[in-house]
BAVO-375719 format. One record per residue (C-alpha): residue number from 1; residue in three letters; chain; x, y, z. Coordinates in Angstrom, 3 decimals. Example, Ala and Ser with C-alpha at 12.3 -4.5 7.8 and 13.67 -1.06 7.14 Angstrom:
BEGIN
1 ALA A 12.300 -4.500 7.800
2 SER A 13.670 -1.060 7.140
***
This chain:
BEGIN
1 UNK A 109.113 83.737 99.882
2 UNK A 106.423 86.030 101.284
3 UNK A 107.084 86.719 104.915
4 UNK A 104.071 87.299 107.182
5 UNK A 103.794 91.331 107.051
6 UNK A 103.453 90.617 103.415
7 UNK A 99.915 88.147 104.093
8 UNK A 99.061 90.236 106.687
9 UNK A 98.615 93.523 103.843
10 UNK A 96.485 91.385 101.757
11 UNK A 94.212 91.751 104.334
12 UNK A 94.283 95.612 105.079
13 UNK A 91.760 97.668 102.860
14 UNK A 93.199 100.276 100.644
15 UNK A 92.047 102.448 98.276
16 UNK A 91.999 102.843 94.355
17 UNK A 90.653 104.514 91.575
18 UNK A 87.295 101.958 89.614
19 UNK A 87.089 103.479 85.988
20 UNK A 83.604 103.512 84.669
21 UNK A 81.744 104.087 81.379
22 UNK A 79.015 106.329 80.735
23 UNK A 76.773 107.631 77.356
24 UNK A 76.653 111.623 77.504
25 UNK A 74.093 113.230 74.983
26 UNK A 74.370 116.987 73.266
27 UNK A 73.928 119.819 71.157
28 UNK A 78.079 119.750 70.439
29 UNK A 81.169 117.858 71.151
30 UNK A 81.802 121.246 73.723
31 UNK A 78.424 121.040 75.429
32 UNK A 77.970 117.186 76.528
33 UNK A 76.354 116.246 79.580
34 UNK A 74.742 112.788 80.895
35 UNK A 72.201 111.252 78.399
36 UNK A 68.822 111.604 79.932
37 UNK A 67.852 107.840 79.881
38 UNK A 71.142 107.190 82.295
39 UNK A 70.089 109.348 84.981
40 UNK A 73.721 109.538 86.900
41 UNK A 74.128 105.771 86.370
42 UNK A 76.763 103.901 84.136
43 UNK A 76.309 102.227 81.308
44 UNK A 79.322 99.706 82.067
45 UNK A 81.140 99.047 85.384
46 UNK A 83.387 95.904 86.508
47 UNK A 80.537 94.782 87.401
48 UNK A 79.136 94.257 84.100
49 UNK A 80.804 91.521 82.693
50 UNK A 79.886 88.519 83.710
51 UNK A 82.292 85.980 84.815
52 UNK A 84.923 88.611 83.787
53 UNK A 86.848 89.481 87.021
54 UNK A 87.995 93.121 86.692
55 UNK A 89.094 96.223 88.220
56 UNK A 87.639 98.793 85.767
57 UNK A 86.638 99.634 82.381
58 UNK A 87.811 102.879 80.496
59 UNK A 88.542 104.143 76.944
60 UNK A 85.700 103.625 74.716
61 UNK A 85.145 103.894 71.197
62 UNK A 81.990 103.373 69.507
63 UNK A 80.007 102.994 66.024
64 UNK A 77.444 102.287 64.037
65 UNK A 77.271 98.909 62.307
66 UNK A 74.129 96.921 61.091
67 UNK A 71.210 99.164 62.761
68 UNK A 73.362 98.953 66.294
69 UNK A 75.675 100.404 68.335
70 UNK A 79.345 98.548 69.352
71 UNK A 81.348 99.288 71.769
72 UNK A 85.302 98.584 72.158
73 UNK A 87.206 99.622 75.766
74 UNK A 89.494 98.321 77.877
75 UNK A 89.051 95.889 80.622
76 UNK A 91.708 95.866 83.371
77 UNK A 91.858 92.308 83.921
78 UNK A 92.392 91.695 87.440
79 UNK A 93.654 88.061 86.939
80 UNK A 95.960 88.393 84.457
81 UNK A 96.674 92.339 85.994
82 UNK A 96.724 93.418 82.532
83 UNK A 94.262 95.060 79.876
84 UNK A 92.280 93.798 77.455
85 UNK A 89.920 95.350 75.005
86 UNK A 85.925 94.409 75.593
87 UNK A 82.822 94.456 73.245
88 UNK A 79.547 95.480 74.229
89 UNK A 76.169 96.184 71.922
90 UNK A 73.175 98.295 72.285
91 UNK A 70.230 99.190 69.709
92 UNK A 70.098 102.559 71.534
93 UNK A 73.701 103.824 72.952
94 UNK A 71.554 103.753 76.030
95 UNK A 71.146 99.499 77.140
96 UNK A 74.370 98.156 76.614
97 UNK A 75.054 94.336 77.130
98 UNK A 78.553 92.717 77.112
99 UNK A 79.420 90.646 74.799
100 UNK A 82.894 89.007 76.061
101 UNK A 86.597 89.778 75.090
102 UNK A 87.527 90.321 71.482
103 UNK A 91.554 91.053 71.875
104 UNK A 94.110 90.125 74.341
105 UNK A 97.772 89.836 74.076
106 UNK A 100.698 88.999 75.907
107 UNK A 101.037 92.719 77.217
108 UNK A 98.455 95.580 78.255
109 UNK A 95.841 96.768 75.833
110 UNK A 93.977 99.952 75.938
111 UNK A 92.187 102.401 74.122
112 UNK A 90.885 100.660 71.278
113 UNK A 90.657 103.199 68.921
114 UNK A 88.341 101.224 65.912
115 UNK A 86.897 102.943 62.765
116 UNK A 86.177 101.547 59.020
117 UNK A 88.351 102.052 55.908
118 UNK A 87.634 101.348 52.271
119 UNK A 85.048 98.603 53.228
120 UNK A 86.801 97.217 56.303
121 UNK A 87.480 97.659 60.402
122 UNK A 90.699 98.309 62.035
123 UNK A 91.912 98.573 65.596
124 UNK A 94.466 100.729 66.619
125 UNK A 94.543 99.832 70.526
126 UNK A 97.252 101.703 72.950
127 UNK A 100.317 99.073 72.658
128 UNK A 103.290 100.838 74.752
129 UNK A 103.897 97.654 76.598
130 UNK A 104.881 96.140 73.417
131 UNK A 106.785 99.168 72.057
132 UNK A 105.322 100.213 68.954
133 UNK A 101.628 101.231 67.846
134 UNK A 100.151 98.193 66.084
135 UNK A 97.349 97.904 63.548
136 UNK A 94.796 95.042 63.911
137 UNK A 92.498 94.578 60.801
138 UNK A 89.278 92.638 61.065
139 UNK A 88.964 89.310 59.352
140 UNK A 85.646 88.811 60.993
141 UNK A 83.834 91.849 62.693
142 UNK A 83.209 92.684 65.342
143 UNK A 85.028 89.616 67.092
144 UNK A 87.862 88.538 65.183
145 UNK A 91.154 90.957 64.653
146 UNK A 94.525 89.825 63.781
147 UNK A 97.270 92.082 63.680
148 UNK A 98.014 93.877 60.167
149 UNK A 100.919 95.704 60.605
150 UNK A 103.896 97.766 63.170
151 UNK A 102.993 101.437 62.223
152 UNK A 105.402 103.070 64.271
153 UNK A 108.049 101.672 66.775
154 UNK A 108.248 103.601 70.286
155 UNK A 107.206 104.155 73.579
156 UNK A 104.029 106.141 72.609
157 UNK A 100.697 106.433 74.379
158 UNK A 97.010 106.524 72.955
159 UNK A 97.953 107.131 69.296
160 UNK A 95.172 108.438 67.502
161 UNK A 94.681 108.009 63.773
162 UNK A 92.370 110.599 61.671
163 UNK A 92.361 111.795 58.241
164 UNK A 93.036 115.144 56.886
165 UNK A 94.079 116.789 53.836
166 UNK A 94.249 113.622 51.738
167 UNK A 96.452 112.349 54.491
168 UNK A 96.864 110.152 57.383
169 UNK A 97.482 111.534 60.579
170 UNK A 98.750 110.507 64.451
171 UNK A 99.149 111.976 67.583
172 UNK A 100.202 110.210 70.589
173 UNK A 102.027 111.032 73.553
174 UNK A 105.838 109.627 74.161
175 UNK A 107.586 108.659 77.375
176 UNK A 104.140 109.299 79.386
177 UNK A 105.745 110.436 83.104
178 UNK A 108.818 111.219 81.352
179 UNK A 109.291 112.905 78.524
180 UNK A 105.730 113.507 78.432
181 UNK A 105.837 114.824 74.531
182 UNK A 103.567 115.142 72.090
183 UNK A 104.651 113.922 68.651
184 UNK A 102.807 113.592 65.157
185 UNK A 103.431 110.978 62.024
186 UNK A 101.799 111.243 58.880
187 UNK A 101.706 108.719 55.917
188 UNK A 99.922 108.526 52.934
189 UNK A 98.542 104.972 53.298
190 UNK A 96.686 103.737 56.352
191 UNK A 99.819 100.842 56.780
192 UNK A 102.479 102.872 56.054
193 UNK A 105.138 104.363 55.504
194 UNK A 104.498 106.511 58.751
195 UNK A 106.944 109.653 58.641
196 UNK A 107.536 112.206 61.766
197 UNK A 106.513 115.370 61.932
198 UNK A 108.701 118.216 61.094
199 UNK A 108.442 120.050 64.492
200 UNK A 108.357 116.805 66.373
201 UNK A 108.127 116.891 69.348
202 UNK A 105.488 119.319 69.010
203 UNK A 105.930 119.741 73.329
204 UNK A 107.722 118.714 75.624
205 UNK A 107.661 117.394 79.369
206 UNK A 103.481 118.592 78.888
207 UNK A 101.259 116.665 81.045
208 UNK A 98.443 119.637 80.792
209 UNK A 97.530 118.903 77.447
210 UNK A 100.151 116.578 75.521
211 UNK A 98.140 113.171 75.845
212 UNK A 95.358 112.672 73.660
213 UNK A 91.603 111.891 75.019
214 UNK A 89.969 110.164 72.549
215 UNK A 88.980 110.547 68.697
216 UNK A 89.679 113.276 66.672
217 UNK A 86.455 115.207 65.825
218 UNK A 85.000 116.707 62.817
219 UNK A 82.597 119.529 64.255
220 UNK A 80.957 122.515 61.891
221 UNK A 84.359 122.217 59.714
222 UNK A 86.573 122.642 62.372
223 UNK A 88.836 119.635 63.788
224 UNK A 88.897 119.300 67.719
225 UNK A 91.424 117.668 69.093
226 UNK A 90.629 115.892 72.592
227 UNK A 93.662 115.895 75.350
228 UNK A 93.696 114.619 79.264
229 UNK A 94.572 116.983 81.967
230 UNK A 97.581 114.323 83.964
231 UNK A 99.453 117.632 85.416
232 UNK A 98.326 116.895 89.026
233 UNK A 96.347 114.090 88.724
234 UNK A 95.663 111.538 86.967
235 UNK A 92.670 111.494 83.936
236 UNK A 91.707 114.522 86.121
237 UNK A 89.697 116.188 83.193
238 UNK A 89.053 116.551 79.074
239 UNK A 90.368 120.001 77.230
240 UNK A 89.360 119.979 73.551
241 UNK A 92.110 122.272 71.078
242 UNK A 90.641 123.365 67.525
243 UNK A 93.558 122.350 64.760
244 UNK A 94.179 125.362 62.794
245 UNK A 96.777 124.210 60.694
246 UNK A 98.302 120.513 59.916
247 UNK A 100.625 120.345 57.353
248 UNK A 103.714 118.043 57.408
249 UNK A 106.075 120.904 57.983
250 UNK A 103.641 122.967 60.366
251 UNK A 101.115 122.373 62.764
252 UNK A 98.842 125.153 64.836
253 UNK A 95.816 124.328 67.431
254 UNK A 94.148 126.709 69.569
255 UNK A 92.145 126.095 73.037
256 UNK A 88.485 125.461 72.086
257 UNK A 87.126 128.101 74.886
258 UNK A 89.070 131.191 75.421
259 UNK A 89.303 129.853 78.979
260 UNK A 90.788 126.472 78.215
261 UNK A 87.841 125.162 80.403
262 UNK A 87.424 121.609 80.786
263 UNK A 84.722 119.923 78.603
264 UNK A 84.670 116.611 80.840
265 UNK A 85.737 116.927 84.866
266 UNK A 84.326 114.266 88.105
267 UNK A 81.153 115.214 88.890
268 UNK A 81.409 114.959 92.389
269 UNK A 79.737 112.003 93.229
270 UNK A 79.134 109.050 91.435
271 UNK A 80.445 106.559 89.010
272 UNK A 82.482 109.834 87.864
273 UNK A 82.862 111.625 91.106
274 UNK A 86.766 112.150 90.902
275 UNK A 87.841 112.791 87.148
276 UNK A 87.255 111.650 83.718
277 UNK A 89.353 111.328 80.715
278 UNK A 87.558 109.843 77.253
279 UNK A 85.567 110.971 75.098
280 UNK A 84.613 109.424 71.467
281 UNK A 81.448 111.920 70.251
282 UNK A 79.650 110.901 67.155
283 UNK A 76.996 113.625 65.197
284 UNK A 73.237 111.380 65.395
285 UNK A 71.615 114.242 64.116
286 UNK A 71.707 117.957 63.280
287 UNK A 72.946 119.783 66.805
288 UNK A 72.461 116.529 68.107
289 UNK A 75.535 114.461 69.134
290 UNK A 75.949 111.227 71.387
291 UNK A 79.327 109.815 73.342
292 UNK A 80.887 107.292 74.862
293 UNK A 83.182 108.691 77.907
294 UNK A 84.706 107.635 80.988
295 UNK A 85.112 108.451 84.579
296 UNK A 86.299 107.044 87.979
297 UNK A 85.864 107.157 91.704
298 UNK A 87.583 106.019 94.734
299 UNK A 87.013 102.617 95.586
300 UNK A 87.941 100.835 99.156
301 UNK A 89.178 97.170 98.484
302 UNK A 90.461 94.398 100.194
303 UNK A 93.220 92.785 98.588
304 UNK A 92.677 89.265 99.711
305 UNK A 89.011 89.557 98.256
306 UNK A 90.412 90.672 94.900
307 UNK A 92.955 87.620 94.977
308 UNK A 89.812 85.493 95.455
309 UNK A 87.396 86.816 93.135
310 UNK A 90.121 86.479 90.549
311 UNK A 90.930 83.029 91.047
312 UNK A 87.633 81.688 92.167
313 UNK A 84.856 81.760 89.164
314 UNK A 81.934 81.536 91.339
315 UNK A 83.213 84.426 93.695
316 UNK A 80.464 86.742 94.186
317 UNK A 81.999 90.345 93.318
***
């Protein structure tokens, strides 16, 4: 049973990272910065969910569907101390309004990676508690997803599906704090068969640039592939690798700036003063692009509160 040092933490304050969501606006995918209507604010925090009692929200993916924008990310659930992937709505990408939970499982959810396919909607949500990468298909969209199919079975982090070359492709990252590698599968069919990559893994104990940031873009011809900077901290910023060549047998990327700058990093101060690690960009125009991205900051909380608010409904927050 808990002994009395044990009660008597709950009610010293600590610290911890609160991941937030904002909308960045630009020219390209490599020149982003805060859309103008936000002016340094979020468009989503734990604090904008209603009766939803969370720590954070992260990982969003967006797009376009019946003259609006939806939004999919991960709440971390502070009652059930797991996540579970959100939906939110604007007409604008700039006024979002929740809209409740739309997936939850027995295990942690994240990164709902969701995108259309021969006239329907899939989810491919991060599912390394479960081991395996799992493919929900919607029977009625946006709320209503039941699982379609085990794509690959593994320990693998933030698998991100894209098409190329008459192909299906996926990176994700295996054994995150670990092995830390970054491995590819490619199939021919969205549900499979899923086959490794011939150079699998493509690296090795890489937490610079091995773990994928978000969607795979299509920019100008080129394919830029998003990764999250972990090395010495945590989601500490976004580096974005052009694809040169991806081919079963080979595969070839090159940093986006000859500096291997970061496109995302905290701003300082904030809702993203500490780091950020997301980014799903969409083209809205020509040299005119819109995204969904995250970022945190550093948080005091009392853990006694957080016990409260998460079994008390009417808990202010």
């Amino acid at each position: 049973m808990p002994g009395l040092l044990d009660y008597l933490a709950l009610l010293r304050p600590r610290q911890r990272a609160e991941w937030s969501i904002g909308i960045y606006a630009g020219q390209s995918p490599m020149a982003m910065g805060p859309h103008p209507s936000m002016a340094g604010h979020a468009a989503l925090t734990c604090r904008s969910l209603g009766a939803v009692r969370a720590d954070g929200v992260a990982d969003p993916f967006m797009l376009r569907h019946e003259g609006e924008w939806l939004m999919f990310f991960e709440i971390e659930n502070r009652r059930s101390g797991k996540g579970e992937i959100g939906l939110a709505r604007s007409p604008d990408a700039a006024a979002w309004r929740f809209e409740g939970v739309v997936l939850t499982e027995s295990f942690h959810l994240s990164y709902p990676q969701v995108f259309e396919h021969d006239g329907a909607h899939y989810m491919v949500p991060e599912s390394a508690a479960a081991k395996g990468v799992r493919l929900y298909k919607a029977r009625s969209f946006p709320r209503g997803w039941e699982l379609q199919a085990e794509l690959v079975s593994g320990n693998f982090a933030d698998a991100t599906l894209f098409r190329h070359g008459g192909r299906w492709w996926m990176i994700a990252l295996e054994g995150f704090r670990q092995t830390d590698a970054m491995v590819i599968f490619h199939s021919e069919r969205l549900e499979g068969p899923w086959w490794p990559h011939a150079g699998n893994p493509v690296s090795v104990h890489n937490r610079r640039t091995a773990r994928p940031a978000g969607r795979v873009i299509d920019s100008d011809g080129q394919l830029l592939r998003l990764t999250q900077d972990c090395e010495s901290l945590y989601g500490r910023g976004v580096r974005a690798y052009v694809i040169e060549e991806l081919k079963p047998q080979t595969f070839k990327e090159r940093p986006a700036f000859d500096d291997d700058r970061f496109i995302l990093a905290g701003s300082g101060y904030g809702w993203n003063a500490s780091g950020m690690h997301h980014m799903d960009a969409h083209q809205v125009g020509q040299n005119e692009w819109i995204a969904c991205v995250d970022g945190r900051r550093t948080v005091w909380h009392w853990p006694v509160w957080d016990r409260l608010q998460a079994r008390w409904p009417g808990a202010p927050k």
